[in-house]
Structure formats: structure tokens, C-alpha cells
C-alpha positions as CSV (number, residue, x, y, z in Angstrom):
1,X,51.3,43.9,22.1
2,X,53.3,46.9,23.7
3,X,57.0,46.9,23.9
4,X,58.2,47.2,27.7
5,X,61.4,49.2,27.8
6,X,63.3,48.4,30.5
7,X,66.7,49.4,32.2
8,X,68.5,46.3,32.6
9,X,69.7,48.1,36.1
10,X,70.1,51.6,37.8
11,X,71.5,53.0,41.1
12,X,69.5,56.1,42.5
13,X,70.1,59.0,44.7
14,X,68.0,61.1,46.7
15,X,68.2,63.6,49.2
16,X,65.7,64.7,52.0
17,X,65.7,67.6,54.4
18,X,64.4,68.2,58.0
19,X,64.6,72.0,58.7
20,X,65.0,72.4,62.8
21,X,62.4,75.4,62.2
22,X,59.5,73.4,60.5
23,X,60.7,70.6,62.6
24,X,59.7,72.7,65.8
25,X,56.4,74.3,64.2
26,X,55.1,71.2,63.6
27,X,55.8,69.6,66.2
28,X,58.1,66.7,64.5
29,X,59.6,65.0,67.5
30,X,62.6,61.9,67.4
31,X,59.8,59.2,67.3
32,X,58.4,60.8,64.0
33,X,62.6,60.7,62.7
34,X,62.6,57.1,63.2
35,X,59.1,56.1,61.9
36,X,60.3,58.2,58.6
37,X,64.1,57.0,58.9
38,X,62.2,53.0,59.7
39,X,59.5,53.8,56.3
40,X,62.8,55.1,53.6
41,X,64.1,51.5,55.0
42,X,61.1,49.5,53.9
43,X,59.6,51.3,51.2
44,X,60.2,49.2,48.3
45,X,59.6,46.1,50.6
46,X,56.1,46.4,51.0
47,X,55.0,47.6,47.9
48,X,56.4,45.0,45.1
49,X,55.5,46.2,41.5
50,X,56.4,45.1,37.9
51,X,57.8,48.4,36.9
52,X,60.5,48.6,40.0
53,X,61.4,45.0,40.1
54,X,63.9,44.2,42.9
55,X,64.2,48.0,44.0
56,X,66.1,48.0,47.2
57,X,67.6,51.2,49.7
58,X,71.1,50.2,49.8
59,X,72.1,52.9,51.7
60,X,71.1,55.4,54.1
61,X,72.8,58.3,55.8
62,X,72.3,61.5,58.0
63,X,74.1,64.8,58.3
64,X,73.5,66.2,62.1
65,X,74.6,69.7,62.0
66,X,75.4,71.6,65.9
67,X,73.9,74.7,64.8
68,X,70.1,74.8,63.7
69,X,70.9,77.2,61.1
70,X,73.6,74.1,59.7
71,X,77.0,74.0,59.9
72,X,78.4,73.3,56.7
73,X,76.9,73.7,53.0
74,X,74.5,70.6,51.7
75,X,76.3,70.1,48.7
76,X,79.9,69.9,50.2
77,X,77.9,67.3,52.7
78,X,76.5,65.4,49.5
79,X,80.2,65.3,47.7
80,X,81.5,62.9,51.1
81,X,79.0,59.8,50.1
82,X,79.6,58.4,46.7
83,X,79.8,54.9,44.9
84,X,82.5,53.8,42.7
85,X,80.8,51.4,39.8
86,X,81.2,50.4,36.7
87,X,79.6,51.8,34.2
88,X,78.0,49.0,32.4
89,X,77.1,47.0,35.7
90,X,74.7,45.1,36.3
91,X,74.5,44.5,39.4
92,X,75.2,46.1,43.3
93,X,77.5,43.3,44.3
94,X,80.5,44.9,42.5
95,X,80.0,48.4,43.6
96,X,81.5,50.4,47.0
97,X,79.8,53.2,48.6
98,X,82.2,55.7,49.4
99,X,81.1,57.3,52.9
100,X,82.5,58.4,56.1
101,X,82.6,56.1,59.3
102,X,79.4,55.9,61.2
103,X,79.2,59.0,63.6
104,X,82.5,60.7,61.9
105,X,83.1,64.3,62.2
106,X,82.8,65.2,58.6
107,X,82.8,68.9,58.4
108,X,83.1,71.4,62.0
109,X,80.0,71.2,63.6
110,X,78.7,68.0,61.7
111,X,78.6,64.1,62.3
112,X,77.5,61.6,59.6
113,X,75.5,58.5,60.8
114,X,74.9,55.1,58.6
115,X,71.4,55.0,59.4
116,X,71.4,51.5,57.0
């Protein structure tokens, strides 16, 4: 038979962005944030497969800027959340996300929220 190769574990990161001007255009309101923000919590719940496993959204976090044009540069945004792990582990238990306090001022102008 075929040979399954597998990765014994793996921690992902992604990034998603709302622009305030496609936001407005399309008429994305706060109920359609949270059915988004309440589907990224649940998305590997209800849809069990062989080749994810025991996928799981261990963390997730939001960036509110004051200014629709955004107060402060993604990537400088991006560099306040990290994890320290080992690099062999093989599991989550032993790492720590690195991230700012829930509603902290991270950068002028922007708040980060622990939305899980």
C-alpha cells in the first residue's frame, strides 16, 4: 500500500485582514466580525479529517487600529505575539504564547484583544 507521511506535530500561523474600506462597501457590520471571529474558533471542530488529526486554534488575536487608514505597520503588530517552544516538541502543553494583555495599548493608536 501507500506510505502516509506524517508530521508527528506542527504549530501554524496565519493572519487575516479586515480593511475599514471593503468593510464599509460591503456592508460588513460587527455581527458578521463575530460570526467570522465565532467560525476561526470552530473550524477544525466540526470538520474532523485523517489528514489534520487533532488540529486545534490555540489562539486568537485582534489588532484595533483608531485610524481607518491603521495606526501602526502589520508586521511590527505581528512581531508582539509569538510562542517560545522547543524545537523537537511534540506537543502544545510545553509551549507559551507570547502576547500582550487582553485590550493593551500595544502601539499609539492600537489595542490588542485575546479573542480566544
Amino acid at each position: 500500500m501507500g506510505r502516509k507521511h506524517t508530521v508527528a506535530y506542527g504549530l501554524y500561523r496565519g493572519h487575516i485582514f479586515l480593511s475599514p474600506f471593503l468593510a464599509k462597501d460591503t456592508k460588513f457590520t460587527n455581527g458578521d466580525f463575530l460570526l467570522l471571529i465565532e467560525a476561526l474558533r470552530q473550524m477544525f471542530e466540526i470538520d474532523r479529517s485523517a489528514s489534520r488529526g487533532e488540529m486545534s486554534a490555540r489562539g486568537l488575536y485582534a489588532f484595533e487600529h483608531s485610524s481607518p487608514l491603521g495606526s501602526a505597520p502589520a508586521h511590527k503588530l505581528f512581531e508582539k505575539i509569538g510562542v517560545s517552544a522547543e524545537p523537537t516538541a511534540r506537543a502544545f502543553n510545553p509551549a507559551r504564547v507570547i502576547a500582550p494583555d487582553d485590550g493593551e495599548e500595544v502601539a499609539a493608536g492600537v489595542r490588542c484583544w485575546h479573542l480566544l
